[in-house]
C-alpha positions in Angstrom: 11.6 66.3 0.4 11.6 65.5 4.0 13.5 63.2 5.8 10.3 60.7 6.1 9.9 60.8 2.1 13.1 59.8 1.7 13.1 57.1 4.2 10.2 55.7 2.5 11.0 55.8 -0.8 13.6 53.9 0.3 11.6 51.2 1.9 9.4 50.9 -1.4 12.7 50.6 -3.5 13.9 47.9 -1.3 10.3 46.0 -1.2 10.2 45.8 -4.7 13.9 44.8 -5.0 13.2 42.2 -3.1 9.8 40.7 -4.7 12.2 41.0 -7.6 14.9 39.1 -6.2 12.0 36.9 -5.2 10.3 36.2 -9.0 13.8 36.0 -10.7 14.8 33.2 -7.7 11.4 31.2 -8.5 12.4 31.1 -12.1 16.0 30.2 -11.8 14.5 27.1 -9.9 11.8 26.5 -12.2 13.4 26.7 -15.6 16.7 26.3 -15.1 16.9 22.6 -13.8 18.3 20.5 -16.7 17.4 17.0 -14.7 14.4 15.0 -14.2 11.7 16.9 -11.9 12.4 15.3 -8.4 8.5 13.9 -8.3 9.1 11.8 -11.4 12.7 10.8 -10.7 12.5 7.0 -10.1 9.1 6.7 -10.7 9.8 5.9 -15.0 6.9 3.1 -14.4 4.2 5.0 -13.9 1.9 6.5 -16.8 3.3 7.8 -19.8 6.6 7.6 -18.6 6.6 3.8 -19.1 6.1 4.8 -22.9 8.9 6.7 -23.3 11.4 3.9 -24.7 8.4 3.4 -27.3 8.4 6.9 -27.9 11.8 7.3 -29.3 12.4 5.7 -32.6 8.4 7.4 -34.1 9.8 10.3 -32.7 12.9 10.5 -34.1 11.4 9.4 -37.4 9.1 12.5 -37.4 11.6 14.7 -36.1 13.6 13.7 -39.6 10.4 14.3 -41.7 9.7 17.8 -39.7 13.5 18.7 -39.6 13.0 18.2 -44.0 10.3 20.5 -43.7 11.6 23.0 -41.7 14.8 23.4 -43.6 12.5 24.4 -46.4 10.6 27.0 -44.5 14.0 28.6 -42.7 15.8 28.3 -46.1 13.2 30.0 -48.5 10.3 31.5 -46.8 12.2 33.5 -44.2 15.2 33.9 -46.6 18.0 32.5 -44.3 19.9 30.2 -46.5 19.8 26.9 -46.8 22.9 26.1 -44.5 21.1 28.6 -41.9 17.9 26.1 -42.3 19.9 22.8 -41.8 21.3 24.4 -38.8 17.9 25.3 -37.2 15.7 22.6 -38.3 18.3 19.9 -37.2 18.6 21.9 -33.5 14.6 22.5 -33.4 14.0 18.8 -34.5 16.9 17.2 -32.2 14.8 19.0 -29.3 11.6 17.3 -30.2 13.2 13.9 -29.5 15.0 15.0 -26.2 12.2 16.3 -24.7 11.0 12.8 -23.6 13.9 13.2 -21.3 14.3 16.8 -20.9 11.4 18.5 -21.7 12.6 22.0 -19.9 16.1 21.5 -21.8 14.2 21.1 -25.3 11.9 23.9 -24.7 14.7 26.5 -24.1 16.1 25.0 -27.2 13.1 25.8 -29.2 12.5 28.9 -27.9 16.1 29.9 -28.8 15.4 28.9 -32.4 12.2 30.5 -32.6 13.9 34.0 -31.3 17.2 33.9 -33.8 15.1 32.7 -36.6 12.4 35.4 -36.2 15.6 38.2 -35.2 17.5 37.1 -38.1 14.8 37.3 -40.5 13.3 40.6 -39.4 10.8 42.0 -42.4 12.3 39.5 -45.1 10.1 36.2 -44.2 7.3 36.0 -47.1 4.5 37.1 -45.3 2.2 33.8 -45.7 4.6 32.2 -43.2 3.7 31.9 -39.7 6.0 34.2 -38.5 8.3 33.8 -36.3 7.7 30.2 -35.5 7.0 29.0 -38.9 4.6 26.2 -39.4 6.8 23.6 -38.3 8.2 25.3 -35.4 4.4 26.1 -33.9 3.9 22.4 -34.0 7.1 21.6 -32.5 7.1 24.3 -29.4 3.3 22.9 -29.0 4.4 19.6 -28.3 7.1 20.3 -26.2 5.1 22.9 -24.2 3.0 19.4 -23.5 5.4 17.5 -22.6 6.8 20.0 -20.2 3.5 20.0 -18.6 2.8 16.5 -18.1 6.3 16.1 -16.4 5.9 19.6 -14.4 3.6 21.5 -11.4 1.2 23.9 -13.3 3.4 26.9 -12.2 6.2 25.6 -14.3 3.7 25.3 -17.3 2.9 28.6 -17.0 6.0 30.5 -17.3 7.6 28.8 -20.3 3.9 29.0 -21.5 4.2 33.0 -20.3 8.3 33.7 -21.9 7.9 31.5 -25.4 4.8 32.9 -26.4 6.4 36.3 -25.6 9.1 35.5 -27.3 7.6 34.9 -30.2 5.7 38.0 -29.8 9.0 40.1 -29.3 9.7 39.2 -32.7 6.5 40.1 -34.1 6.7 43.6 -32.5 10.4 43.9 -33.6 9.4 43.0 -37.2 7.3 46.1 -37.3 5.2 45.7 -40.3 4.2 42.3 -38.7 2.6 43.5 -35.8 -1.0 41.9 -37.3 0.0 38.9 -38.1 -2.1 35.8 -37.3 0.2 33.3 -36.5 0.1 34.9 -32.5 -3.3 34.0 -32.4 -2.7 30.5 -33.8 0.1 30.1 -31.8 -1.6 31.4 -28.9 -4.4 28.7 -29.3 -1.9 26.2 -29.6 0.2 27.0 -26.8 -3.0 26.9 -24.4 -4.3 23.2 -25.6 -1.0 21.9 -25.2 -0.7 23.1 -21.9 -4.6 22.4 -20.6 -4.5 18.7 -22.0 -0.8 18.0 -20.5 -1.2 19.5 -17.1 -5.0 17.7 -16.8 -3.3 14.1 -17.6 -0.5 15.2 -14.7 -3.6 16.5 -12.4 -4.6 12.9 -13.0 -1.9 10.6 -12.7 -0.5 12.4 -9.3 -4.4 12.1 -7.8 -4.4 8.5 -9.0 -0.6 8.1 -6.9 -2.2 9.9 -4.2 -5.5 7.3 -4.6 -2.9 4.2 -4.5 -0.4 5.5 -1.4 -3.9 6.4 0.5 -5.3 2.8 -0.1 -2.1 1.6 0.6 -1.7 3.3 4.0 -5.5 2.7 5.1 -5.1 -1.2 4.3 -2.2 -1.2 6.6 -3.5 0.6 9.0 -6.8 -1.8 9.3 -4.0 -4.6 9.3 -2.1 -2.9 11.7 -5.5 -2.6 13.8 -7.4 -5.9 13.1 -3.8 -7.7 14.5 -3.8 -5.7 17.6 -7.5 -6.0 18.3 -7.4 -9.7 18.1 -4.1 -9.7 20.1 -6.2 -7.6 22.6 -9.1 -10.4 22.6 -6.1 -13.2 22.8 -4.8 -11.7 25.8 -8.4 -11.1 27.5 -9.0 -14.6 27.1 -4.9 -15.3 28.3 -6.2 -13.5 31.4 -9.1 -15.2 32.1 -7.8 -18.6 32.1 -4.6 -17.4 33.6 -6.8 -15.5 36.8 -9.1 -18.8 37.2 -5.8 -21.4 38.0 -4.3 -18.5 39.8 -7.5 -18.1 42.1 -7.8 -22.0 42.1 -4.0 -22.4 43.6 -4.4 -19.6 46.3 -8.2 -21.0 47.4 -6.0 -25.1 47.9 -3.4 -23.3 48.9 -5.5 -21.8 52.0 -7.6 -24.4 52.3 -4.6 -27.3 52.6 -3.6 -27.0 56.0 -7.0 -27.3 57.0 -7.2 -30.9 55.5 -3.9 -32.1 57.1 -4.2 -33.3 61.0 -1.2 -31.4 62.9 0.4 -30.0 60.0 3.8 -28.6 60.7 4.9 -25.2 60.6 7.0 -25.6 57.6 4.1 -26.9 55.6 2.0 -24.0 56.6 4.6 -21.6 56.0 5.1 -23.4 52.7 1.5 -23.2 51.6 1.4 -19.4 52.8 4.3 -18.6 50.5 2.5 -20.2 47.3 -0.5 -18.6 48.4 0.9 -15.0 48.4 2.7 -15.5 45.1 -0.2 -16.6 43.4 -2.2 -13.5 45.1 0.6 -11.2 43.7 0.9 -12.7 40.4 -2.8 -12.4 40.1 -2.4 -8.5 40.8 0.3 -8.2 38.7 -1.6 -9.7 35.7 -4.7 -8.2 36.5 -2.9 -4.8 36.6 -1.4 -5.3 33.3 -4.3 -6.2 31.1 -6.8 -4.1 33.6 -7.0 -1.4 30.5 -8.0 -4.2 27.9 -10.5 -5.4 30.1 -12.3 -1.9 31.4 -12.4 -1.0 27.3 -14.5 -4.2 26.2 -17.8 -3.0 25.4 -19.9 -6.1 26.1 -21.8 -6.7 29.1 -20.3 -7.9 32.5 -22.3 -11.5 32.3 -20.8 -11.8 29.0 -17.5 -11.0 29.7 -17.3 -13.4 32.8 -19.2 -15.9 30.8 -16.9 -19.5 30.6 -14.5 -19.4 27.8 -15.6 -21.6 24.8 -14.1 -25.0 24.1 -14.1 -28.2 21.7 -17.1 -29.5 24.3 -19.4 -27.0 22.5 -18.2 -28.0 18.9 -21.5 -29.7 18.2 -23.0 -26.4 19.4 -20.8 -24.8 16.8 -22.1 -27.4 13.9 -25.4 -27.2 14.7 -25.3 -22.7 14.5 -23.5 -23.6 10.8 -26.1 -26.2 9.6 -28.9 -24.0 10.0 -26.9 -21.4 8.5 -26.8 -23.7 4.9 -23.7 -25.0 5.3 -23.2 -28.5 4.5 -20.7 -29.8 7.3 -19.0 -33.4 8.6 -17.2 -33.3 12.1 -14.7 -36.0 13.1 -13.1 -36.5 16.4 -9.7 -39.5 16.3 -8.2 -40.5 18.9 -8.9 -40.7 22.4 -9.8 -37.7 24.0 -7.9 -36.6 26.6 -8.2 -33.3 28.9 -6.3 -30.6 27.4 -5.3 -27.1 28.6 -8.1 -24.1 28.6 -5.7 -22.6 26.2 -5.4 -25.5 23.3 -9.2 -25.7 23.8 -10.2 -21.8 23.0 -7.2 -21.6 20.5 -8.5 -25.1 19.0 -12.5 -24.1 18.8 -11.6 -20.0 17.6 -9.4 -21.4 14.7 -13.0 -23.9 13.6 -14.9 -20.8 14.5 -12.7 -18.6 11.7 -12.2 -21.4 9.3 -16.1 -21.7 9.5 -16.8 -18.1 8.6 -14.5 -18.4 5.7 -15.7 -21.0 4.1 -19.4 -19.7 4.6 -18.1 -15.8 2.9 -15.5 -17.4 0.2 -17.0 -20.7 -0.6 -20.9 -20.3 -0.9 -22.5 -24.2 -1.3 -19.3 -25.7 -0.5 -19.0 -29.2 1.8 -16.9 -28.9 4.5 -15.5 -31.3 6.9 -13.4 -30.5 10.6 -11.2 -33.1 11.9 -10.2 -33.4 15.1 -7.5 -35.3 15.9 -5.5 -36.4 19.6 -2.5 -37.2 19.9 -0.4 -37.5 22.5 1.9 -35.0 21.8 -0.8 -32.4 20.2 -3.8 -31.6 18.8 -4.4 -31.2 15.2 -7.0 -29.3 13.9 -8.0 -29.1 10.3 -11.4 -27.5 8.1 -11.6 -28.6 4.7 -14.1 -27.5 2.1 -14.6 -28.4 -1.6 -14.9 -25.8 -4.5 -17.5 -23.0 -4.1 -20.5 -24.4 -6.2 -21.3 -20.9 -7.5 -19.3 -17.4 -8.5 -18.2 -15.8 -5.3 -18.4 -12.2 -5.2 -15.2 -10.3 -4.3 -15.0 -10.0 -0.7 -13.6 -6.8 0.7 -11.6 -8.6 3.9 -8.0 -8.7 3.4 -7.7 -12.0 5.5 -7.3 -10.6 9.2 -9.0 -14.0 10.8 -6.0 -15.7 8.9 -4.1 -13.0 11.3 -5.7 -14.3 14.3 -5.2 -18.0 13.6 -1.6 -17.5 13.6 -1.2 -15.3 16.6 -3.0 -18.2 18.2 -0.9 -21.1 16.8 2.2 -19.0 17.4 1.2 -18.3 20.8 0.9 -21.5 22.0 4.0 -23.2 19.9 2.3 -24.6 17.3 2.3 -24.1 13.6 -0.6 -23.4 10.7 -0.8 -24.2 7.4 -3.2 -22.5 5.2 -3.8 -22.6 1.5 -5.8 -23.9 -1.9 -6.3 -27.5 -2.9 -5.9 -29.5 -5.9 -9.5 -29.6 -6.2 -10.4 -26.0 -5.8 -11.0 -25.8 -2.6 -9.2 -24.5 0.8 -7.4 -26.3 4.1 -6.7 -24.9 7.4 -4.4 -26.9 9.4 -3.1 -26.5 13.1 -1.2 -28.3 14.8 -1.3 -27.6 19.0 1.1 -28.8 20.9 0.2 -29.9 24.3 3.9 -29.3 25.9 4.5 -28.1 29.8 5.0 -24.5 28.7 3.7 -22.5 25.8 6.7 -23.0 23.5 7.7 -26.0 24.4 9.0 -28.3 21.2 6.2 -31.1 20.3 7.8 -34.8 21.4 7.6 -37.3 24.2 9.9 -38.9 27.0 12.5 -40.7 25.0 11.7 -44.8 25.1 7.6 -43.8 24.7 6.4 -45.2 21.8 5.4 -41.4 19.5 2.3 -43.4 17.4 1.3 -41.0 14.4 3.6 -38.4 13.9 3.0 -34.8 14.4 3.0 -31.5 12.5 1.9 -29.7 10.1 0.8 -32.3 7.2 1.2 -31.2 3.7 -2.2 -29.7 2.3 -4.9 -32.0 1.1 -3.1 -35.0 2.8 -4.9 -37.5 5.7 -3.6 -37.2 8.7 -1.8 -40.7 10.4 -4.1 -42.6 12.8 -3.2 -41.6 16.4 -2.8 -44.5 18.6 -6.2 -45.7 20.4 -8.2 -45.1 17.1 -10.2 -47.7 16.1 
């Protein structure tokens, strides 16, 4: 043999060594693990698995009735004894019960009892039995082989599937003169069902986890961006009413000294300085949101089209009328002007609460009141029970999103929500402070008039002061 031969015949020997190493690996992971598989571990809610307290006192009544049986069969029909019997029907009956908790644990159990039973009785079992699992044994392995496969991956399934039915068929070929017998066949057929049906139900429960977790994931993801879209359009509009007053202080800014005889040079170094920060500030903004803006897919005219506020809220009721929707506006209070961003905030959350009640509440009435205050604005759309079935809608209530980012962002608060008559309220409350954020409330020794905040659903608001 040359050198080269032997170096291969080496390598081959090694290879297969290896893949050996390999299989015997695999099944020492497989079928040696005593727990809970780690996929069902904590998860005793789901499917069947919810069952299994249910499970136990049937089961340990049949495994009682079977264990009777089976002491017969191992006693007289395959000649063991009767204290031999006892001793393997208890063992093979005890596994049927703690395979709801161990199924790989019960079916090396079984198996066991199956090989010593069909060993022990070699060519002395009458030959009617069903040798060498015995009639209640190929029920019992059956069910466990199930269970195993409704708790396992299919690769699992089919190596104890692969070593019990061999094992059974070891004894057959040891046994000699029972080579023919037809019980392989029956347990054969037995074996497969079990297996098909338990590892289809698995197949179906994980896809229907899978199913949930996907659904789960895409509805927070819509969430995720619905919220940062809206945020996008909130801060589009931010910039627009921002960039007006900015260009409106640097145009008075250069234009004051032109109005002033003789103005001094600290004055005009004054208004230079105001006009430069509100030139850079301008930048700055316009630099920040400059992405938002280039990625808004509308026209130019649109985009640099005035911002709307509650001045078009007739507009607004008329568009919803003609729609079919029955609707009642009230304004209370004196109107007074208010900032461009109470006014968008103000006419976007009536814009929303509009929609909804047009999707959710088909034939509804719905009323919008306005109301000034001195310290705020509150806002609130009211309509009555749908007057027919409403369809389920498929929106998981992103304008509700919106209608808190704008509250939020301005300092006010929003209370949504059902009321006793069927219906559904939004109420805002705006506050008209200095600075967004800015607590609600007046100059200590001025009279407040009505209160503010957010009234409790279904209420009516307080009269502000100058209301008729």
């Amino acid at each position: 043999m040359k050198t080269g031969d032997v170096g291969k015949g080496r390598g081959d020997g090694s290879l297969v060594g290896d893949r050996l190493r390999m299989v015997a690996r695999a099944l020492r992971q497989d079928l040696l693990t005593v727990s809970e598989p780690v996929a069902e571990r904590g998860r005793a809610s789901e499917g069947w698995l919810a069952w299994r307290p249910a499970l136990v006192v049937p089961l340990v009544i049949g495994a009682v009735i079977v264990m009777v049986g089976g002491t017969d069969e191992y006693a007289h029909r395959f000649h063991l004894g009767v204290q031999a019997g006892v001793a393997l029907a208890g063992v093979q009956s005890g596994a049927l019960v703690a395979a709801l908790y161990r199924p790989l644990a019960a079916w090396w159990v079984t198996t066991a009892v199956t090989l010593v039973a069909g060993v022990w009785a070699g060519g002395r079992a009458d030959p009617a039995v069903l040798f060498p699992w015995s009639g209640v044994g190929v029920g019992i392995s059956a069910l466990i082989l199930f269970f195993v496969a409704i708790t396992h991956r299919p690769r699992v399934v089919i190596e104890t599937f692969v070593i019990g039915y061999g094992a059974g068929m070891l004894c057959v070929a040891l046994a000699g003169e029972r080579q023919n017998s037809p019980s392989g066949g029956l347990a054969l057929v037995l074996f497969a069902i079990a297996g098909v049906v338990g590892g289809a139900l698995r197949g179906r429960r994980v896809a229907r986890k899978q199913l949930v977790v996907q659904e789960e994931i895409t509805a927070e993801e819509r969430a995720r961006r619905t919220l940062l879209e809206e945020r996008s359009r909130i801060a589009r509009e931010l910039h627009d009413v921002v960039a007006h007053h900015m260009s409106v202080i640097s145009i008075q800014a250069q234009v004051a000294p032109h109005l002033v005889e003789n103005p001094s040079e600290e004055l005009r170094e004054n208004l230079a300085g105001i006009r430069q920060n509100a030139v850079e500030a301008l930048t700055e903004l316009r630099r920040v949101l400059g992405v938002l803006r280039s990625e808004d897919p509308s026209a130019e005219a649109v985009r640099h089209a005035p911002q709307p506020s509650l001045d078009r809220l007739d507009e607004l009721v008329a568009n919803v009328r003609g729609a079919g929707l029955s609707v009642t506006a009230d304004v209370l209070g004196t109107r007074r002007p208010l900032s461009p961003g109470v006014e968008l905030s103000a006419f976007r959350i009536v814009q929303e609460a509009l929609s909804n009640a047009m999707r959710h509440a088909p034939g509804a009435a719905v009323r919008i009141l306005i109301a000034h205050h001195r310290a705020g604005l509150v806002v609130r759309v009211t309509n009555t029970a749908p007057a027919r079935p409403v369809a389920p809608s498929p929106g998981a209530g992103h304008g509700l999103l919106g209608m808190r980012e704008r509250t939020a962002m301005l300092g006010g608060e929003l209370a949504v929500g059902a009321t006793p008559d069927g219906g559904y309220e939004v109420s805002a409350t705006l506050p008209l402070g200095e600075s967004l954020g800015e607590p609600m409330g007046l100059p200590v020794g001025e009279p407040t008039g009505a209160p503010l905040g957010v009234l409790p659903l279904g209420s009516t608001p307080p009269q502000p002061e100058g209301t008729p």
